[in-house]
C-alpha positions as CSV (number, residue, x, y, z in Angstrom):
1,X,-115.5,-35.9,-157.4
2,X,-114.7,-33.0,-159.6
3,X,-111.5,-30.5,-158.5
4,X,-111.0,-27.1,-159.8
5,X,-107.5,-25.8,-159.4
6,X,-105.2,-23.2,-161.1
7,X,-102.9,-25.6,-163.9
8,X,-100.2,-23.7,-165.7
9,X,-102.0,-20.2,-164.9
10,X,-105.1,-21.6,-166.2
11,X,-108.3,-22.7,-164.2
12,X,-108.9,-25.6,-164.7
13,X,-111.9,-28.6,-163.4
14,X,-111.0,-32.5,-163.7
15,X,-113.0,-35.8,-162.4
16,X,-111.2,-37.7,-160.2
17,X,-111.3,-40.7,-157.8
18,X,-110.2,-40.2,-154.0
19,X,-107.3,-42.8,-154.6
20,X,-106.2,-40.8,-158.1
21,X,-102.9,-40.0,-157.7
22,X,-102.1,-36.2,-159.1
23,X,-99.4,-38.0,-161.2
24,X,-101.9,-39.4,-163.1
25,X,-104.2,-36.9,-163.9
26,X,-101.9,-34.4,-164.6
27,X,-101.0,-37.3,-167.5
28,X,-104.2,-39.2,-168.7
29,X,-106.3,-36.0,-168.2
30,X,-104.1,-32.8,-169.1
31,X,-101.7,-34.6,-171.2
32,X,-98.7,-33.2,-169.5
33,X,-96.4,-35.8,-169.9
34,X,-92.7,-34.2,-168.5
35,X,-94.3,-35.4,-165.3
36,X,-93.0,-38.4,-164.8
37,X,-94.1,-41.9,-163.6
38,X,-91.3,-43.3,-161.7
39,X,-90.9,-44.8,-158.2
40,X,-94.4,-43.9,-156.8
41,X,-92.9,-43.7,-153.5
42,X,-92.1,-40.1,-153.4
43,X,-87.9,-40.7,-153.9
44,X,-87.0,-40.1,-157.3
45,X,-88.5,-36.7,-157.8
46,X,-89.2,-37.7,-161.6
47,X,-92.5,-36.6,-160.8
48,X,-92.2,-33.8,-159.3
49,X,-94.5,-30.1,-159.7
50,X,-94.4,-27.1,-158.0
51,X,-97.7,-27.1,-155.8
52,X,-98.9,-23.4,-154.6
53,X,-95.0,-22.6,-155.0
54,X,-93.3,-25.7,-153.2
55,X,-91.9,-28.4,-154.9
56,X,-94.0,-31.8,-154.4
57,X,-93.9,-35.4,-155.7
58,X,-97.1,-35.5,-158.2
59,X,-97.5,-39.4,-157.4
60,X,-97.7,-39.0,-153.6
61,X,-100.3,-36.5,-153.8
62,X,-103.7,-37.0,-153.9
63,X,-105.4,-35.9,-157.1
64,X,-107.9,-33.8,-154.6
65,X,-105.3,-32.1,-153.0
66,X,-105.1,-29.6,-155.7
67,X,-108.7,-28.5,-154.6
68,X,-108.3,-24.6,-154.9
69,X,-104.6,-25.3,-155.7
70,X,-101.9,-24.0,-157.9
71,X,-100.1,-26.5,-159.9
72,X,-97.1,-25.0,-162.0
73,X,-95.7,-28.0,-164.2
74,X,-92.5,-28.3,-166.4
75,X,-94.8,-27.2,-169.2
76,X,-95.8,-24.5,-167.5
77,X,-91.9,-22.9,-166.6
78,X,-91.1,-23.6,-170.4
79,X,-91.3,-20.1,-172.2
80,X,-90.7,-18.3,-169.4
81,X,-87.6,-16.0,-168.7
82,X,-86.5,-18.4,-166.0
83,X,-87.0,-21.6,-167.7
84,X,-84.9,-19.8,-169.9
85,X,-82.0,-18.7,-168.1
86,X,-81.7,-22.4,-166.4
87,X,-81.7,-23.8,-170.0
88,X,-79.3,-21.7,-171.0
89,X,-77.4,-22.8,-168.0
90,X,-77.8,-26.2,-168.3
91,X,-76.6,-26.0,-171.7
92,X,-73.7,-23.8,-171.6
93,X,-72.8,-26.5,-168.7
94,X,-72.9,-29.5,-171.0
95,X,-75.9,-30.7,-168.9
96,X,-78.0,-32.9,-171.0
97,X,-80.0,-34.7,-168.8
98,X,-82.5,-37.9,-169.9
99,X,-86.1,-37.7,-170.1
100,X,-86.9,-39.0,-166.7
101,X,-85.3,-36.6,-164.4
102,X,-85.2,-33.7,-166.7
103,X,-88.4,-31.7,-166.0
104,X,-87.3,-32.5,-162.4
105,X,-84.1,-30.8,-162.5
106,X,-85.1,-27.6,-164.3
107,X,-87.7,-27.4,-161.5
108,X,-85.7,-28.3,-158.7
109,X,-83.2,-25.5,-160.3
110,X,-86.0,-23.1,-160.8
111,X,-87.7,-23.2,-157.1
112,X,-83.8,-22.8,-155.6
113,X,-83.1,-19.8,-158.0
114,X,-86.1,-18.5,-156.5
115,X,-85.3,-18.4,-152.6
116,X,-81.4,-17.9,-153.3
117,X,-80.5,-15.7,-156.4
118,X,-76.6,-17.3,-155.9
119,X,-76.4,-20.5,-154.3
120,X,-73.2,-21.9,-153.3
121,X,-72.0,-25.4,-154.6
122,X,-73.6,-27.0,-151.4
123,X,-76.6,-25.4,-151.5
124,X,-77.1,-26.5,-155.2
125,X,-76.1,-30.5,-154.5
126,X,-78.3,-30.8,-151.8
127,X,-81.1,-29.1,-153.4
128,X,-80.5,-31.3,-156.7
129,X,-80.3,-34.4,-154.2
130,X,-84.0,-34.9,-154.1
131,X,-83.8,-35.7,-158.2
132,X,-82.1,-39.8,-158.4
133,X,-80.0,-38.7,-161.2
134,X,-77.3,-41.4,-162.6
135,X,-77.5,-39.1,-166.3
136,X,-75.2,-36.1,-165.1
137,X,-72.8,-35.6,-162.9
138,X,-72.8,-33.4,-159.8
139,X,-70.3,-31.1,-161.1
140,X,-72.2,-29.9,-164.3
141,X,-75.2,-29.7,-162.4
142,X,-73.1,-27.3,-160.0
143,X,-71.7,-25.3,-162.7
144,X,-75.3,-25.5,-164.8
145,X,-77.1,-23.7,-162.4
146,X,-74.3,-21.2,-161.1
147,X,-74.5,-20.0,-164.9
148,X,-78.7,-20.0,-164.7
149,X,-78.4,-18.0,-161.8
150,X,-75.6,-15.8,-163.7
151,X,-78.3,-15.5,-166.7
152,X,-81.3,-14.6,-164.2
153,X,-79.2,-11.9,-162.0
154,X,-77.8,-10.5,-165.7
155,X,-81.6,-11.0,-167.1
156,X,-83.3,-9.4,-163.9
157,X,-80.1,-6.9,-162.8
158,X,-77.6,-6.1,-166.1
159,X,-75.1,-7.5,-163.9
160,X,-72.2,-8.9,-164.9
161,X,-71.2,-11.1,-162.1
């Protein structure tokens, strides 16, 4: 069956199979490999994309579920303004996460910026939860994205707080 969606601000068509998962041909079809193959089971968000604006786990999802869709990957958040301001972040922080939950993180970070310009510190654990992380602990991911929302609001506002 072929499926036309929106990938990265781009349209986009692909051949797929009803059982494809959209893990996999967002990998052996797009080449868009900071979506990671982990658990398959929907737990370790390694996988994870932002599907018309909500975060999702790419290998629970159909590949036909996209049909119309709008798929934002990590690729797609790097360069932009807001990718930057988490990496900043991150990296003032001292977060240097590994390469399996990585591209989860800075999305996870991205959609939460998004609904709440200044989380608190619960807010922020529970949201970065959904990643299985043993690479960085919860404090620097606390303090990394209290400075990316510092970055956006200073980015977006001038402000200094």
């Amino acid at each position: 069956m072929k499926i036309t969606f929106t990938l990265n601000g781009k349209e986009v068509s692909a051949e797929s199979t009803p059982d494809t998962r959209m893990v996999h041909l967002l990998r052996e079809q797009f080449g868009l490999l900071g979506t990671k193959e982990g658990c398959l089971q929907g737990k370790c968000g390694y996988c994870l994309i932002l599907l018309n604006g909500n975060p999702a786990p790419a290998c629970m999802l159909p590949a036909f579920s996209a049909f119309h869709g709008n798929i934002i990957t990590i690729e797609g958040l790097r360069g932009t303004p807001e990718f930057t301001d988490i990496e900043k972040g991150f990296i003032e922080a001292e977060v240097n996460p590994c390469g399996f939950c990585a591209s989860a993180k800075m999305i996870t970070a991205y959609k939460l910026l998004q609904e709440n310009p200044a989380p608190s510190e619960p807010q922020i654990r529970k949201a970065m939860s959904a990643v299985l992380c043993r690479c960085t602990a919860g404090s620097f991911l606390v303090q990394g994205v209290q400075a990316a929302a510092f970055h956006r609001r200073q980015r977006s506002h001038g402000s200094q707080r």
